[in-house]
N, C-alpha and C positions, 0 to 999 in steps of 0.2 A: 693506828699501828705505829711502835717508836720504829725509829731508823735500826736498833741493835735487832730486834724481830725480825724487820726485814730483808735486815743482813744473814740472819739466820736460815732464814725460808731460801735465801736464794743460794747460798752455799749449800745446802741440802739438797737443793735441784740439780747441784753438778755432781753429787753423789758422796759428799762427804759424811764421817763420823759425825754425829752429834756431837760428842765432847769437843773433838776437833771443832767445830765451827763454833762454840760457843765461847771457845778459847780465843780463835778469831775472832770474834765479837766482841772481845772485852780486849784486846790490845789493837785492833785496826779500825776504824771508821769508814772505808769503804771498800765494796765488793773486790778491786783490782788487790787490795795491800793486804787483802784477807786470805786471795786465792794464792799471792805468793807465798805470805806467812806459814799456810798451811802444809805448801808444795817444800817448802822448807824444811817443818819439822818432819815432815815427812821424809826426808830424804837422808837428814841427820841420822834419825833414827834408826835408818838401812843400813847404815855407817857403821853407826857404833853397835850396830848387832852382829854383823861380818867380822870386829872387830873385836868380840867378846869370842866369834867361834875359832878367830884365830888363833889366840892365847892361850897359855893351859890353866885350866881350872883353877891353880893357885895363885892367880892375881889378888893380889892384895889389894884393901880397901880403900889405900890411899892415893889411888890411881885412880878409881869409880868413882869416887869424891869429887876429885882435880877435875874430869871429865862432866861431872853435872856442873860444875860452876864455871866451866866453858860457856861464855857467851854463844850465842845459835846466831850465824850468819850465812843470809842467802848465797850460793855461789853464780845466781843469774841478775842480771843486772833491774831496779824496781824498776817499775811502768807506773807514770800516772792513769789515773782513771779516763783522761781526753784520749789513751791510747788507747785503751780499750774500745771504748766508744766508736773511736775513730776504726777498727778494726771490725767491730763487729756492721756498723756501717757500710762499711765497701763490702764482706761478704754479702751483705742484703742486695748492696747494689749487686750484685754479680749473680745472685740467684734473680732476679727481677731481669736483668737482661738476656738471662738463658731464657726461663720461660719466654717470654716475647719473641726472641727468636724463633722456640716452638712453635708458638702459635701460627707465626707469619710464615714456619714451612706448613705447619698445618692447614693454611688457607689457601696456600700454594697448590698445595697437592689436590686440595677438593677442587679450586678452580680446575687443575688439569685433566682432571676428571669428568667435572660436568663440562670442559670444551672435547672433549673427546666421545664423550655421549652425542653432545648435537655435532660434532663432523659423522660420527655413524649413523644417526637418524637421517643428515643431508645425504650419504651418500646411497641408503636405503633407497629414500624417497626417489633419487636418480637411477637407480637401480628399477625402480617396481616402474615410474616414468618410461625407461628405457624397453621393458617387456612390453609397457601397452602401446607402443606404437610401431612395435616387429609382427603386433594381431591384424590383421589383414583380414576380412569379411570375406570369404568364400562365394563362388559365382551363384550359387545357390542359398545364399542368404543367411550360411549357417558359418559358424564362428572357425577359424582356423586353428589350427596348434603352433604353437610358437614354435618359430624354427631352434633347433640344437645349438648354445653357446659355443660360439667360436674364440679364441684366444684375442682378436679383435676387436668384437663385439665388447667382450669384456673388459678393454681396456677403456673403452669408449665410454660406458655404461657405469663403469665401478673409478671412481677414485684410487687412480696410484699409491702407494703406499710402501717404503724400502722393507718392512718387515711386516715378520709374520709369527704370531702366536700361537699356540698347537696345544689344545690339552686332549691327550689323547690315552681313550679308558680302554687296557687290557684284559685279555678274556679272563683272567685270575680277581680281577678288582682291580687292579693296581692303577695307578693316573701320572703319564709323562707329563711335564712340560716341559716346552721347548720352544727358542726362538731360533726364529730362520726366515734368511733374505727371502724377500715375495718373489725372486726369481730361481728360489730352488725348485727342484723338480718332485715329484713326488717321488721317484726312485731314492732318494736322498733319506724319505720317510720311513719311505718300506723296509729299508735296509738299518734303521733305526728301531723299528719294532721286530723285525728279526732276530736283530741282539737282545733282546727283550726277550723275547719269546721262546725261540731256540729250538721249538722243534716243530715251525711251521716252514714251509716255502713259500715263496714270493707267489706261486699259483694260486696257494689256497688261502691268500691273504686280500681284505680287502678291507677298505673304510669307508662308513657311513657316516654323514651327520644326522643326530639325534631328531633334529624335525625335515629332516627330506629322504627321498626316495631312492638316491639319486646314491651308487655304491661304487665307489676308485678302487678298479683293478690294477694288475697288472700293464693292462691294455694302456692303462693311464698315464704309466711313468713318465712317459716324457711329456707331460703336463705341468706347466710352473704353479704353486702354488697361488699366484692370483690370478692364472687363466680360471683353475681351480674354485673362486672364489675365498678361498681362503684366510686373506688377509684384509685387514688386519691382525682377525686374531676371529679362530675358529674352534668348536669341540667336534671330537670323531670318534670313533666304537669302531673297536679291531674284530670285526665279522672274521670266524674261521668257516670258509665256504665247504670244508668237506660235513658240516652237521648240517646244509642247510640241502631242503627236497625240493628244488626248484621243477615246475612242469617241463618238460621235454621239449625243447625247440623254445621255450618260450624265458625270458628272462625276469619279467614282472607281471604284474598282471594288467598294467596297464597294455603290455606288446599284448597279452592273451585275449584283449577287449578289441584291440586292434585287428591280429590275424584270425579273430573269430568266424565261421563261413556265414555266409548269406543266410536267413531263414529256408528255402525253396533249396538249399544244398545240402540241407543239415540231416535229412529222413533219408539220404541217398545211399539203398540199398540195405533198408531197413522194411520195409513196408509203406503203408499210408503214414504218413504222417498227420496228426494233427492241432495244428496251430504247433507244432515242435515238439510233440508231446515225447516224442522217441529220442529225441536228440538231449532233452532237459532229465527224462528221469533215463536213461541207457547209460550205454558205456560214453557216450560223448560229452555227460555230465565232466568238465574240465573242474571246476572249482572242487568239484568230490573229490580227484584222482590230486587236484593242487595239494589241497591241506589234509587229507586222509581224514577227512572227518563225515562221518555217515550223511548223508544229503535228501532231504525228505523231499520229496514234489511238490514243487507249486501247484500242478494240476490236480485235481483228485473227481473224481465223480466219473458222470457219464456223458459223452457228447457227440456229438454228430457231424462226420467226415463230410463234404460238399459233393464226394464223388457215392460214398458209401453210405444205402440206407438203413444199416444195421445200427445200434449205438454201439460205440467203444467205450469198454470199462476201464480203468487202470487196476492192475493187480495189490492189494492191499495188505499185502502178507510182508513185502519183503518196501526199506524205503527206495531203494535203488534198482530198480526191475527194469527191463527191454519188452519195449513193446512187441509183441507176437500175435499176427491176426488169427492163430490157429485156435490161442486161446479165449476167444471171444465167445462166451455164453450162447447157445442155440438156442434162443427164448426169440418168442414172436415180439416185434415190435410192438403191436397193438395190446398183447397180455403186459410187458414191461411197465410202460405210458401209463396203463392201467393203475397197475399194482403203486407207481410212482407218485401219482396222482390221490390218489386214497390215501396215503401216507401223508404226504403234503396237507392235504384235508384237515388228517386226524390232528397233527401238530399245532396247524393255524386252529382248531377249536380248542385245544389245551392252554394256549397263549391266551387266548380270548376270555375263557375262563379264570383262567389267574388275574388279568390284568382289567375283571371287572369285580374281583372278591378285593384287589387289591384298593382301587378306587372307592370300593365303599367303607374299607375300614381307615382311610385316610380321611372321608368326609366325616365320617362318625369323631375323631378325632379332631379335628384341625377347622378353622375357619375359611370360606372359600375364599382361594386365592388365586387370580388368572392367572395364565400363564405369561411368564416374560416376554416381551416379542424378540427374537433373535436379531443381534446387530448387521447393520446394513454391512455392503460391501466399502461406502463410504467412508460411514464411522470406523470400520478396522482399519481401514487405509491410513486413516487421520491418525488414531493412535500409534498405526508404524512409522510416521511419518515427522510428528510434532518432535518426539528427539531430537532430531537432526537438525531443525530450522534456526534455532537459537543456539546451536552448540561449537566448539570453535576446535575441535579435534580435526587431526589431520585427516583429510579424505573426504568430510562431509560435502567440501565443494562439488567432485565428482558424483555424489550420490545424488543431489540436489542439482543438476547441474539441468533438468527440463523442469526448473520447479516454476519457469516462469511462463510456462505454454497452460498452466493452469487459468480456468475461469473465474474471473474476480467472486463469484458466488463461493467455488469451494476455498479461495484464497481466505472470503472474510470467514468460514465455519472453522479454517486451523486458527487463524487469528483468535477467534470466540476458543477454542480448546487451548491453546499456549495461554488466555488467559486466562480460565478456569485453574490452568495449571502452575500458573503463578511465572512462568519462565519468558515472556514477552520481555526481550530485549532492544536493544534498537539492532543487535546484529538480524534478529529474525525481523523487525521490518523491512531492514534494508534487501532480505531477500524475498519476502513476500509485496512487497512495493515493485516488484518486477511484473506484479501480474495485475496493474492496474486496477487498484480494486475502487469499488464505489460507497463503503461506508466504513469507518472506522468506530468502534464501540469501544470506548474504555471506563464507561462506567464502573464506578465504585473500584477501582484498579488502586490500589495503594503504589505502584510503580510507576507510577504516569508522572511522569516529570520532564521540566526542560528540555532536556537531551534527547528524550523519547520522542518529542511531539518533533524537535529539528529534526530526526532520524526520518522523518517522513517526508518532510519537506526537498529530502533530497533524492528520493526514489522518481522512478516513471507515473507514480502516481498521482501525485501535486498537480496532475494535468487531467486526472480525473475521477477525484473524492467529491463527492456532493453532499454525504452527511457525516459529519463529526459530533459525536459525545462524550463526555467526560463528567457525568453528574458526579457531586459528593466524591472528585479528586482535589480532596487539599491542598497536597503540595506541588501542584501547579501555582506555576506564578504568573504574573506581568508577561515575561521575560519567556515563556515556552507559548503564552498564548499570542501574542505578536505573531510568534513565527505565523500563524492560520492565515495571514496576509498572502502569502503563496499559495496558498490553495483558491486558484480563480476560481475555479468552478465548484467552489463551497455553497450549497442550497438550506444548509438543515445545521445550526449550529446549539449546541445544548451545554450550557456550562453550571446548569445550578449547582449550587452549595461550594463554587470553587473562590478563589482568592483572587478574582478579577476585578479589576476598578478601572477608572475614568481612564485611562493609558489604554489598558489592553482593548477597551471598547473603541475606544476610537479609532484602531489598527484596522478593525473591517468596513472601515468606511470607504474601501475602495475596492471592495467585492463587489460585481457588477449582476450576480443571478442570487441570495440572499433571498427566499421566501421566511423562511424556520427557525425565531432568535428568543433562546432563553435563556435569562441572566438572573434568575431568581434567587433570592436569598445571597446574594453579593454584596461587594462593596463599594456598587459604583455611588455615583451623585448621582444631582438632577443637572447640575453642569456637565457633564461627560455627556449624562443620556441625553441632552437639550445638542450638545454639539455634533453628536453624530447623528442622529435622527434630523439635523438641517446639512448636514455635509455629506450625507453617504450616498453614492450613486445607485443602489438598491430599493430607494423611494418608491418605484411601479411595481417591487417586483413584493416588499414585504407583506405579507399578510400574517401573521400568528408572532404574538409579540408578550413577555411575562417579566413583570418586572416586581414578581411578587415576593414579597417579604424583606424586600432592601429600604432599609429606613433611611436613607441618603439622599431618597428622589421626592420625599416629601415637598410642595409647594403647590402655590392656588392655580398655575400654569398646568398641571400633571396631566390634564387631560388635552389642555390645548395642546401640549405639544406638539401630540401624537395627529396632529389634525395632518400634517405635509404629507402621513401616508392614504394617498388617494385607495387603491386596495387592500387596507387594512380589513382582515374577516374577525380576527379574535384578538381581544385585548383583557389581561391578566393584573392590576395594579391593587390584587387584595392586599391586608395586612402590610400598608403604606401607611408612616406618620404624616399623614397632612390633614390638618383641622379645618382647614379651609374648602368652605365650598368649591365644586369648578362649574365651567362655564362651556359651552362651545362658542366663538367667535364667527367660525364659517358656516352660516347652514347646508352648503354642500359638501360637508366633509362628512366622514363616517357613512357613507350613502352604502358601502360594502358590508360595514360592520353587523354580524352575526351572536357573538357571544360577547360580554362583559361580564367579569370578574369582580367586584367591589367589596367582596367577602372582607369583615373585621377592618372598616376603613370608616372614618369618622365624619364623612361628608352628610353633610342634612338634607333637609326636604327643597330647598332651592338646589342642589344637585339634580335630585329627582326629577324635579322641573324644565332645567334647563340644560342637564345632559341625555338623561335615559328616556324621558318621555318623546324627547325627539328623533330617535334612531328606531326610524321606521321599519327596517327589516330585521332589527332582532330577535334571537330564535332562544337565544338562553341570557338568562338573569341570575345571578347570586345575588344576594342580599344579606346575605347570613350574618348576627353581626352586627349590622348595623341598627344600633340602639336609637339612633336620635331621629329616625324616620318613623313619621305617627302609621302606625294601621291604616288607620282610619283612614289616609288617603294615600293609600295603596290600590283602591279600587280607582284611580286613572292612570297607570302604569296598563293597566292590562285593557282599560279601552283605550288608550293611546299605540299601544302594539298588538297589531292582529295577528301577526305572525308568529306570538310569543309560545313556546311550544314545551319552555320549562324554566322554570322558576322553583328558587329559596327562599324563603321569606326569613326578615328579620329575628324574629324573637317567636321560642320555642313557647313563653309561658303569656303570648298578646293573644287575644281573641281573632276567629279567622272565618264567623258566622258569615260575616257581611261581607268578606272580601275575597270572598271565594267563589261566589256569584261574577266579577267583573274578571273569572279566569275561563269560564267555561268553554268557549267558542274554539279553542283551538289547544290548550295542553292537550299534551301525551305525556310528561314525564312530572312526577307528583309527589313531592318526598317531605314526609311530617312524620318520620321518625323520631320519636319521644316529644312532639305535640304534646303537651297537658290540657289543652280548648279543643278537639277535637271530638266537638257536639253532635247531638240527632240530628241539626239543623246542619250543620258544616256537612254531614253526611247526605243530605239531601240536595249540596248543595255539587258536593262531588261525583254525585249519582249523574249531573246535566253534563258532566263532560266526556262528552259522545267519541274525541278523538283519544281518549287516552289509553295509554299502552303499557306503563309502566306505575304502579301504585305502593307504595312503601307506606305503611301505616303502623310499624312495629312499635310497641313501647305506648301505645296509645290507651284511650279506655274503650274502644269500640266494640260495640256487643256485637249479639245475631238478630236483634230490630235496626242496627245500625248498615249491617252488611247487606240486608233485605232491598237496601236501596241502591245499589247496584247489579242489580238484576238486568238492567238494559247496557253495559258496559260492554258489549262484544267485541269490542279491537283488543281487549285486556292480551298481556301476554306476558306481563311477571306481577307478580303478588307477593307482595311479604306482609304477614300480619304475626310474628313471633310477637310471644307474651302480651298478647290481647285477650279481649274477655268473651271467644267464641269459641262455639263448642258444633255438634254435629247439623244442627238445624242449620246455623248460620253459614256452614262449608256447602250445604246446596246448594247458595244460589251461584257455585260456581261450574256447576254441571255442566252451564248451557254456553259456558264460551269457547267458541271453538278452536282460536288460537293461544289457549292461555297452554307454555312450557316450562314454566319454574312458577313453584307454589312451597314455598316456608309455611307451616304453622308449630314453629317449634314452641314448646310449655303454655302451648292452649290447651282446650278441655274436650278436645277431641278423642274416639275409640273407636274401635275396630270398623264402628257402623260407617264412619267418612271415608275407610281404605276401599270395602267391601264396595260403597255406594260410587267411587272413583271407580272401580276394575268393572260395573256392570257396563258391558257394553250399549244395550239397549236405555238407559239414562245417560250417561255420563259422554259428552260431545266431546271431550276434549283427554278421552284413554289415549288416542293413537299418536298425541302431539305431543303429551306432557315427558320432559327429559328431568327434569330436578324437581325433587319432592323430599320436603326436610320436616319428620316427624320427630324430633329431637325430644327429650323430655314428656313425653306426650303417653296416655293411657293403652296405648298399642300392644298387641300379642300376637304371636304366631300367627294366629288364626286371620289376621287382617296383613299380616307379610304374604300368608300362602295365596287371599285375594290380589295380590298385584301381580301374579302370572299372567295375568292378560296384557301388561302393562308394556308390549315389542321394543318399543325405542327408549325405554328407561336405562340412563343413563347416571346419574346421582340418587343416593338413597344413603340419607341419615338417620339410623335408629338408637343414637346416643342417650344410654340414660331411659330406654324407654324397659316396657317392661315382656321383652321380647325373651328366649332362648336365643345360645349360638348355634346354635341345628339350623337359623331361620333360612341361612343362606342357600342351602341345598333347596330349597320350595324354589331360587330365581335361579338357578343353576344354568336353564337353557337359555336365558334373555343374553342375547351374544352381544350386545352394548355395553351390558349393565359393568359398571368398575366396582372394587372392594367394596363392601357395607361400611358405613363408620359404625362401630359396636361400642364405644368405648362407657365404660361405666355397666356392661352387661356381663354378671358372672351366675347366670342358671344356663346351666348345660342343656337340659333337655327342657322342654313343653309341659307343663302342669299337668296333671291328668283333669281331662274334660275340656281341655282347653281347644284342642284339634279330635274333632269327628272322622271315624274311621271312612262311611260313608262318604265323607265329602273329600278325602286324601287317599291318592292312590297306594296301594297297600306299600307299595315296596319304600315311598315315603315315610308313610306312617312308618313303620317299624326302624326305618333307620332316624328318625328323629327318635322316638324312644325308647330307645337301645344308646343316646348316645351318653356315656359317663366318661367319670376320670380317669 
């Protein structure tokens, strides 16, 4: 854009002619010599047009002439463009310091507003302070009434204050306001809504405030405003007391609760009275005669005098009636009772009727669903309660103020609620830390941090927590797990999946009672865990120890280390980088040891050798995993341990004919889910193991000649064979055990004949034990659901996927253990036809199963 353009545009912006600025444009170069040029002809111009209307019309030409060939000069003196400049400068500056000024009264005034908020909220709080210690306990245990404000009291109680603010609303609408010294009187007021008013007197004048009870008469004048409470600054409502119907003798209705008579005075000179009966619905009804509003009886019916054997009726015609013994029905007691009686009858059989048509067309609809159990008195308490413990509103202290007479039991159930609820603060430990609790749970707590964990360390409790957890708390660090050094009587420490390394571990090496330490999936070393496990005063006392999945601790020491705990029961180092075989050093260590962990750990058959086969008393083995141990001499593991009671084996796809002979003597627990070698021979081989209890064979190929061979297994007492290759013959040979209570065969090739064959009671040993029974996927129908009615202590029942109706559930309706069906994947509403015998279902079944549709 040239400079003449934007000489133009900007002469245009102060409102000039076009021509005008274009004129300027072509004789001045900048904005100042433009705006006089123009201020010039402009004024010229006014000149000689005043100057043409002065003259008479016959001015001659040669004067008009003379006058255009007049030079045009300014008569105000030019201004360089720096003046300008300079001018429009200092206005900017002058609007720039107004504002700012604004602002700095605007921030003014908000500060003096929020300090004037909290001196009223302080002097509140001194106020409502001041009422609760004038409450004095009565000799009889019951609460007193706060004695009447004195002019003293109030001075004592309320902050001083020179003035007083008054908006006060007249009976027209209208709103004074007014300020007045807090030693005016109220007569000062009254006589200011007087003139206001004009055609009330000072008798029939009175003011309220909008939230109290509490009405300034007359009586009141010589009352200062802040005996008053009035000041600082108060709202009132000009009450005209001639429209108001107060009771007679009584002024509120609190005085009417007050001088209310005795119950034993109130039928006096009435008749019998009973229970009040005459005093509540007669003329002595007070609340009816107060607000003039019809008052219906509490009592209604018929009942019976202590002194008189007739009944008394209440009259039902009118709501406000006097009781009259005259009017009392001459009907025999015994015909009444009667007639009474039969009625009551006939009602309880109409309910009953309804509320069994209603039941059945909700089952025809609906799948059965128990009932909820109604919440404890506990749990509601806990839900009234958890608000408060974390919250920092004024007053909560008071409310909570015996929060610490609580039993660490229900301390740690709100703990477990404020963290369900996500609001676990360190203010709510610092008050629930008052009641000594004995375990702290914050697992998987996304709020578990530094500050939180020190928040405990400074309660009454630090003197008596014995278990602390924090699984899969990430942002815990170093620096909040240190603090756990203060907690002496720490037994039970759980930190897996957190951000703990060689520092924080070394912190409880001067915990002195330490049974319960896991560090799993961390970041410690094997130097951290080498230096605490030789320094920590806890040596006797640790037993249970997991250091699994922390690739840090890797080295051919990993098991010696662990030797210095004389009572060590369980040791956890699965899913450890160490290639290196280990060794034990002491042959009297580990003499405690129960369980090993070596799950996904790269150790070989010289481990085998010279770790595992020497720990004479162990009860469990994992193995799982490890690839570099042969089978084949697996079978001296289990004659080296007689104790061994359960065991993982290596590799799901090695052969397990031969090595399942040197397990027999002593398993109970047997798990070769998805085994691929799990032969007629391996089956014959699991048949000799006489103590076992627990058999997992899922995912296997094992038929019904394979099951045939555990026929002698009678300790059995959980079963899973899901998606094996057995059908109804093969599920016999479990008739005969008589402790077996969970039995899986989900998407085996079982039907109705193995439910029917389970529910006879004269076969089947083990109807009255069995609790979990999982028919998932499986060729199942009504017909073998309605067989499990024998089934009393069934408690789980999977029919997912199978090919059942949703009617099945009404056939186990009375089994009062039994929880929800899982149904999922079943959409036929009703039973097939033929599929349920009338004969064998009781009628009122049968027809509500089909009958039942959309």
């Amino acid at each position: 854009m040239s400079d003449k353009a934007w000489l133009v545009g900007e002469l245009l912006s102060l409102g000039f002619d076009v021509s005008l600025c274009e004129q300027a444009a072509e004789q001045t170069s900048t904005l100042a010599e433009a705006s006089e040029w123009i201020l010039d002809t402009l004024e010229v111009g006014q000149q000689a047009e005043s100057a043409v209307a002065a003259e008479p019309t016959n001015t001659n030409i040669e004067t008009t002439q003379v006058m255009d060939c007049l030079p045009l000069k300014s008569i105000h003196p030019s201004r360089s463009e720096e003046d300008y400049i300079r001018e429009t400068q200092a206005r900017a500056t002058k609007v720039a310091k107004d504002n700012a000024a604004q602002r700095r009264m605007e921030r003014e005034a908000r500060r003096r507003t929020l300090q004037a908020i909290e001196e009223d909220k302080a002097r509140r709080r001194e106020l409502g302070k001041a009422k609760l210690t004038c409450i004095d306990p009565c000799p009889n245990g019951t609460e007193a009434q706060p004695p009447a404000p004195t002019p003293q009291a109030n001075h004592l109680s309320r902050p001083t204050s020179n003035e007083a603010t008054l908006q006060i609303r007249l009976p027209d609408g209208r709103v004074l306001r007014e300020t007045f010294l807090a030693s005016t009187t109220l007569q000062t007021v009254f006589e200011l809504v007087l003139r206001e008013v004009g055609s009330m007197s000072i008798v029939d004048l009175a003011l309220r405030m909008p939230t109290g009870a509490k009405a300034y008469t007359c009586n009141d004048a010589a009352r200062t405003l802040l005996e008053a409470g009035m000041a600082p600054s108060a709202a009132m409502m000009v009450i005209d007391q001639r429209k108001q119907k107060p009771m007679s003798g009584v002024s509120s209705y609190r005085d009417y609760r007050r001088a209310e008579p005795p119950i034993h005075s109130r039928s006096a000179g009435n008749g019998p009275n009973i229970h009040g009966l005459a005093y509540r619905n007669g003329g002595g009804n007070l609340r009816s005669q107060q607000f003039g509003v019809p008052q219906r009886s509490v009592f209604s019916g018929s009942g019976h005098s202590l002194k008189a054997e007739t009944p008394v009726r209440d009259a039902d015609g009118d709501v406000e009636t006097h009781y009259e013994s005259a009017q009392v029905p001459s009907t025999s007691p015994q015909t009444d009772l009667a007639s009474r009686r039969q009625a009551a009858l006939q009602k309880w059989n109409e309910r009953l009727f309804e509320k069994s048509n209603s039941e059945s067309a909700a089952s025809r609809q609906s799948v059965h669903k128990p009932s909820q159990p109604p919440k404890s008195l506990k749990d509601i308490t806990s839900d009234l309660i958890t608000p408060y413990i974390g919250s920092v509103k004024p007053g909560t202290a008071d409310i909570l103020k015996s929060l610490n007479r609580l039993s660490s039991t229900v301390a740690e159930s709100l703990l477990g609620k404020l963290k369900e609820q996500g609001t676990l603060n360190e203010r709510a430990f610092g008050r629930l830390g008052a009641c000594f609790l004995d375990n702290v749970i914050l697992d998987a707590y996304d709020r578990t941090t530094d500050t939180l964990i020190e928040a405990i360390t400074v309660t009454p409790s630090v003197h008596s927590i014995t278990k602390f957890s924090a699984r899969s708390c990430d942002v815990l660090t170093n620096v909040g797990i240190r603090q756990l050094e203060y907690l002496r009587a720490l037994e039970w420490i759980d930190l897996a999946s957190c951000n703990i390394s060689d520092t924080g571990l070394c912190a409880f090496a001067g915990l002195t009672s330490l049974r319960h330490l896991d560090v799993s999936k961390s970041k410690i070393k094997f130097v951290g865990l080498s230096t605490f496990l030789n320094t920590t005063k806890s040596k006797d006392c640790l037993e249970w120890i997991s250091v699994q999945g922390c690739p840090g601790v890797g080295s051919k020491d990993l098991i010696h280390v662990f030797e210095v705990l004389p009572n060590l029961v369980h040791l956890d180092v699965s899913f450890t980088t160490s290639n290196e075989d280990q060794a034990i050093h002491s042959p009297a260590s580990f003499k405690k040891l129960e369980s090993l962990n070596l799950a996904g750990t790269n150790f070989g058959e010289d481990t085998m050798k010279q770790v595992v086969c020497r720990l004479g008393n162990l009860k469990s083995l994992n193995l799982l995993g490890m690839t570099q141990v042969d089978p084949l001499k697996l079978g001296a593991i289990g004659r080296a341990l007689p104790h061994l009671t359960n065991i993982r084996f290596p590799s799901r796809d090695q052969p397990l004919e031969y090595v399942l002979s040197s397990f027999t003597r002593s398993l109970s627990h047997l798990d070769l889910n998805a085994f691929r070698n799990v032969t007629e021979l391996a089956m014959e081989h699991i048949g000799q193991m006489l103590q076992l209890k627990v058999l997992n064979l899922s995912n296997t190929h094992v038929t019904d000649e394979g099951l045939a061979n555990l026929k002698d297994l009678a300790k059995l007492e959980e079963i899973y064979l899901d998606r094996c290759r057995v059908g109804d013959i093969g599920c016999r040979t479990f008739l005969t055990f008589t402790h077996l209570h969970t039995l899986s065969l989900a998407y085996t090739s079982i039907t109705d004949a193995t439910l029917e064959a389970m529910s006879d009671t004269s076969t089947s040993v083990f109807n009255p034990t069995l609790r979990i029974l999982n028919c998932a996927g499986c060729a199942v129908t009504d017909r073998g659901v309605y067989a499990l009615r024998t089934m009393e202590n069934l408690v789980n029942l999977n029919l997912d996927n199978t090919q059942v109706s949703r009617a099945c559930p009404m056939y186990l309706a009375h089994l009062n253990s039994l929880q929800p069906l899982r149904l999922k994947g079943i959409t036929k509403l009703a039973p097939d036809e033929g599929e349920l015998q009338q004969e064998h279902v009781p009628g009122h079944l049968f027809s509500d199963a089909m009958q039942i549709g959309p």
